[in-house]
N, C-alpha and C positions, 0 to 999 in steps of 0.2 A: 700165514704169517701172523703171530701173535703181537698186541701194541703192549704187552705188560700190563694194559690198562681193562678193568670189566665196563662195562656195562654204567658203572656206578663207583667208575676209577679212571676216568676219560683223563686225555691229554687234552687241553687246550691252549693255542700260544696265540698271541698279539706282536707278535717279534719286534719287543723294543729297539734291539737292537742290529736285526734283517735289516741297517741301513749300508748300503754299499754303494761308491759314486764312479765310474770311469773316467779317469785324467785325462786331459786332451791328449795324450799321446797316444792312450788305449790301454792305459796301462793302468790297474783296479788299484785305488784307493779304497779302503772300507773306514768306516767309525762303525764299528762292529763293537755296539759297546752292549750287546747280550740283550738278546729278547727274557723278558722280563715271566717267568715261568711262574703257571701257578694253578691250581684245581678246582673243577667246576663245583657244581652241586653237588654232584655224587662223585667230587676224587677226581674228579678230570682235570688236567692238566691246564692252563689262559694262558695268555701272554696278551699285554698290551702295548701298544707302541711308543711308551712316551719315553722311551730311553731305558737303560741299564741303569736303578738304582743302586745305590750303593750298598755293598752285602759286605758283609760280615767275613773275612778269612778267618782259618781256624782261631785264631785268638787274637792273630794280627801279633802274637806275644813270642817270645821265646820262653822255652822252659829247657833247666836242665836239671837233666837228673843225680847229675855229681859235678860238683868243683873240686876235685880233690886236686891238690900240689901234687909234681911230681917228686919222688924220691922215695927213702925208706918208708914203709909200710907204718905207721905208730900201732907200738903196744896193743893188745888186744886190751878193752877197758874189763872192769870186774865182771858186770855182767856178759862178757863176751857178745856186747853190740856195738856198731857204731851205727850212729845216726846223722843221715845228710838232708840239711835243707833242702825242700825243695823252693821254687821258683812260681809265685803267683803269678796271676793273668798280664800283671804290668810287667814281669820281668823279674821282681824283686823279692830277695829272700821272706818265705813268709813261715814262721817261727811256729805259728798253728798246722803246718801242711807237713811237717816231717814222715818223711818214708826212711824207714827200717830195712837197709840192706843187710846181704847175705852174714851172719855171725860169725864167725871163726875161734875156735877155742886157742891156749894159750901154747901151742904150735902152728898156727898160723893156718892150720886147716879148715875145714867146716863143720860147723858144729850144727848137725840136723835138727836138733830136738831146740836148739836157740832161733835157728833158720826158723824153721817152722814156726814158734811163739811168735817171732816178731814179725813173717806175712802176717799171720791173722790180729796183728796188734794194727799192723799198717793198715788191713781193709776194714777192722771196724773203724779206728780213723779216719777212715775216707768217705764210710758210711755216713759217723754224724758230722763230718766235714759238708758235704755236699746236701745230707737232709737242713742241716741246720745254717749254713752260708748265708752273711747278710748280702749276698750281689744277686738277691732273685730267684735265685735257681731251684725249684723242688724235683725230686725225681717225676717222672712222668705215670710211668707202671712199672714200680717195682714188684710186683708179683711174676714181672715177667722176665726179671734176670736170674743168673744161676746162683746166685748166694755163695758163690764164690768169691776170692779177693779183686780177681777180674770186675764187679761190679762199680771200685772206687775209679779204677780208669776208663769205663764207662760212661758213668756221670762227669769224669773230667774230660771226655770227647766231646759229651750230649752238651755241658755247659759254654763253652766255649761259643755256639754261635746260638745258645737257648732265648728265646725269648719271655716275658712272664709272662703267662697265662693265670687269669681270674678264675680259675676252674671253679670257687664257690660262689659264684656270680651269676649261674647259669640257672634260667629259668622255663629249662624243664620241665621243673612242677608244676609249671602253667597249662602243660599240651594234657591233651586227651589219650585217652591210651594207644589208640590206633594211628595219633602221632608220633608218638613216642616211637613203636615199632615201626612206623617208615623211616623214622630219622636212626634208628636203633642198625634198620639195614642197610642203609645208605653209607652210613659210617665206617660198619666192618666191611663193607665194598671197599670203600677208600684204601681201608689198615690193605687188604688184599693186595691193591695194586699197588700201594709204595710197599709192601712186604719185595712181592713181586722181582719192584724195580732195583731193587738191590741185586736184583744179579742180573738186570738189564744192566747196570753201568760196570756193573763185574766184565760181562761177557762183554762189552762196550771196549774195558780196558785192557782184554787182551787183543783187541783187533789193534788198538791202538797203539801197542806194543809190537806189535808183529811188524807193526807198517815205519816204527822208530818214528813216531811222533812225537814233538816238542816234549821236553818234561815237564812245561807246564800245562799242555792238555792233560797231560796223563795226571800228574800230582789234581787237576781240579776231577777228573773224570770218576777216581776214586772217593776224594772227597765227596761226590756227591751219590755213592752211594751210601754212606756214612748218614747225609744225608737226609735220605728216606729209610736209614733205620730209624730216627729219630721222628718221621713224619707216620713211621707205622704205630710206633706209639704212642703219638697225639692223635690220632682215630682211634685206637684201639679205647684209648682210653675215652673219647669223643661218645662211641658206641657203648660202655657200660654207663654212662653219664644217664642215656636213654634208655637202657633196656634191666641196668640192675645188674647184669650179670659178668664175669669176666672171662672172655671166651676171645682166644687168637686166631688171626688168619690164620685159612686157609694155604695150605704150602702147597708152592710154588716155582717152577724154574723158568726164564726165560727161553725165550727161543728166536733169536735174531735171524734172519736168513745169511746163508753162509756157501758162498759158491767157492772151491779149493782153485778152480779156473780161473779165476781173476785175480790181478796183483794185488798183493797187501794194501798197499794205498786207496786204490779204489773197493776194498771190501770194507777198508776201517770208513772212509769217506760215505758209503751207501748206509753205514747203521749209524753213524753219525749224524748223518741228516735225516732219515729216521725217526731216531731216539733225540736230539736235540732240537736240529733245524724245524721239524716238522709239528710231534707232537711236544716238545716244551714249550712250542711258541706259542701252539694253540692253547695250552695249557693257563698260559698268563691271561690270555684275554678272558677264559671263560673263570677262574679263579677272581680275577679282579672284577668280572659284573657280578659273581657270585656276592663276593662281600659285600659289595655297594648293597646291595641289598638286603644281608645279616644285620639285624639289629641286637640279637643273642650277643651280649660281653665276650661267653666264654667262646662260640661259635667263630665269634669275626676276629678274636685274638688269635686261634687257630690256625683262620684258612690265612691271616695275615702272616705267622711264623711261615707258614707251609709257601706262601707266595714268593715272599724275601729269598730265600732259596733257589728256587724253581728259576729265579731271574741268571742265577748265574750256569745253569743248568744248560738254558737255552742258549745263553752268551759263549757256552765249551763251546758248541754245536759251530754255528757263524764264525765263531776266531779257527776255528779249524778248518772248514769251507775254506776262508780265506788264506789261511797259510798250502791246503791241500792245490789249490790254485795253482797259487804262489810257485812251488815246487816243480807240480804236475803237467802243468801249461794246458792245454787244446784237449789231453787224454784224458784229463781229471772232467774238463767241461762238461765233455760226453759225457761221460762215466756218471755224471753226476743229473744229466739231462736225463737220462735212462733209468735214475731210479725217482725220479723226482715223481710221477701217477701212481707207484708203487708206497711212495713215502704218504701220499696224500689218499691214497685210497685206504689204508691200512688206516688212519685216524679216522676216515670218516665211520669206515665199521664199526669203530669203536663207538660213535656217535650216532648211531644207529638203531644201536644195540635196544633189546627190550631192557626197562628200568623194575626196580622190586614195585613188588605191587602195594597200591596204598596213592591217596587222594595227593595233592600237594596242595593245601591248604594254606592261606596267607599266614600262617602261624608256623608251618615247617616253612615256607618261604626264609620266614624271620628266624630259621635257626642254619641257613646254608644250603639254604635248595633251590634247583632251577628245574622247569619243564623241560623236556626232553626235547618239544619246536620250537622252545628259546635259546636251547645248544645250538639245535642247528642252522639258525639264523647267523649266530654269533662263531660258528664256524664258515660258513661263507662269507662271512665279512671278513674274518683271518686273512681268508685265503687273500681277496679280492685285494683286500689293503695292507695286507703286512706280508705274505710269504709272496705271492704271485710279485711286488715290487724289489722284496729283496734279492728273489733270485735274478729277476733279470739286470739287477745294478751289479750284481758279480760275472753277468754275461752269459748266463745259464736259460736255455731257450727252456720255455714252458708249459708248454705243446695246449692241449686243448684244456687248462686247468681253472681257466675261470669259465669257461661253458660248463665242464664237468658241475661243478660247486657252487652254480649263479643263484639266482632267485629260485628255478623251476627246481631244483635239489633244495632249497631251505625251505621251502614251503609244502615239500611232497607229504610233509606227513599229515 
């Protein structure tokens, strides 16, 4: 069973929001307000428990791509274009964003050779729209898209939940060479496993589908592969920062376990605690002692983007728990009992795992690094305080999972 995550692409969660209460009657109340997801040292995933902060929806805005009135069609103009506002991140026509739809010449047809001009008019627009935006936004690695028109809606996915990053802030130039290459690998570890995870929550969303889960799991489950496209390019870019060079993950497909014997519900429920419950939770907590201790600008701006995120990640996880319950009764329990050593053991391999080689020095410390027996410290306290509590506030027995993970597993190494 693969966690999507290497070595130096761990899951860590603190499940802010693994809080669940039983009503006097018996009957589960949750404040399931999402364990707070976010990545260690090396890419791993934290959670900590101080609640669900508040994230970012895709723009939280509407956009539309045409207002057009209904009725007769108007004249084709000289040039055989018409141009429709588009709709900035408030809502609001914005007179710099115009997109050039399809042309039609002076029968009402299409006119290819107009079509054509006006996409590549639209995507160089969107080009120095999105390079040159006073709302923060810089591409991330642009080397790494196809130079196609596809690129301007791109940058209007990536900007919508973007954070600013001080990329020339970064200091680097201060490490020794053989820092630089620990930090150089640590980084395309990370690119790796959010490359990865993107078809973790791919494969994620057709479980989810299968089982007709709420459309609001599925619409977040997708967004959050969207996601870590956006988190493979702040590492990627993280790693040429250190090494000089611009070089992509490593390709990748997930590999969820998948049993055809079991009902949809309880197969989308097993990867979703998983891939959510499990390792996003962990994911937060070791992301969030990571930064505490990044003093690097561009470093802790980073794993800060990559954290905000990861929070709502975790929170699909637990709000589906909670509704899978909800539906499933005593079946979902089990079902959920029975993958719960499963879900927990597959993170701890991940935490386990041998790290790239290279010293960790108080100087990669200060650019996003942790020891490998400070993981795993900070994964038994997960367990202890945040997953082992929430599952049993949803009534979910949890067999031998704090002996497994106690002191004598944190300290083995």
């Amino acid at each position: 069973m693969r966690l999507d995550r290497d070595p130096d692409g761990k899951y860590e969660h603190a499940a802010d929001s693994a809080r669940a209460a039983r009503a006097d009657g018996g009957s589960h109340e949750h404040a399931v307000d999402g364990p707070r997801a976010t990545r260690d040292d090396d890419g791993n995933h934290e959670h900590n428990a101080d609640g669900a902060h508040a994230t970012r929806d895709d723009d939280g805005n509407h956009e539309h791509a045409a207002d057009s009135e209904p009725g007769a069609r108007e004249p084709a103009t000289e040039d055989s274009k018409r141009v429709v506002a588009a709709r900035d991140d408030d809502g609001n026509h914005d007179a710099d964003s115009k997109r050039v739809v399809a042309a039609r010449d002076d029968d009402g047809n299409h006119d290819a050779d107009s079509e054509h001009d006006a996409r590549e008019s639209a995507s160089e627009d969107g080009k120095r729209e999105f390079a040159t935006g006073d709302d923060g936004y810089e591409p991330t690695s642009p080397w790494w898209l196809s130079g196609t028109p596809l690129e301007a809606e791109h940058h209007r996915l990536m900007r919508r939940r973007a954070t600013p990053i001080p990329w020339h802030a970064t200091t680097a130039g201060e490490l020794t060479q053989a820092e630089r290459k620990r930090l150089a690998g640590t980084w395309m570890r990370r690119s790796e496993a959010e490359y990865l995870a993107v078809s973790t929550f791919s494969v994620l969303a057709i479980d989810l589908v299968a089982a007709m889960a709420p459309a609001d799991v599925i619409s977040l489950c997708l967004r959050a592969g969207i996601d870590e496209v956006r988190h493979a390019e702040l590492c990627v870019r993280m790693a040429q920062i250190y090494s000089g060079e611009q070089n992509l993950p490593v390709p990748g497909m997930s590999s969820l376990p998948d049993d055809p014997a079991r009902p949809k519900l309880h197969q989308a429920l097993a990867n979703t605690m998983l891939v959510s419950c499990v390792s996003e939770t962990y994911a937060t907590t070791v992301l969030s002692a990571t930064r505490d201790l990044t003093t690097d600008p561009t470093a802790q701006a980073v794993l800060t983007a990559i954290y905000s995120d990861e929070v709502m990640h975790a929170r699909l996880g637990w709000s589906y728990l909670r509704h899978a319950i909800e539906v499933g009764g005593q079946g979902v329990i089990d079902a959920a009992a029975e993958m719960l050593p499963r879900a927990l053991r597959g993170v701890a391999n991940v935490v386990e795992r041998e790290r790239p080689v290279g010293e960790v020095t108080e100087a990669v410390r200060a650019h996003g690094l942790m020891t490998p027996a400070e993981e795993r410290v900070i994964y038994s306290t997960c367990v202890r305080e945040v997953l082992v509590p929430g599952f049993q506030a949803l009534g979910i027995p949890v067999g031998s999972a704090l002996e497994d993970y106690g002191d004598a597993w944190a300290h083995a190494a």
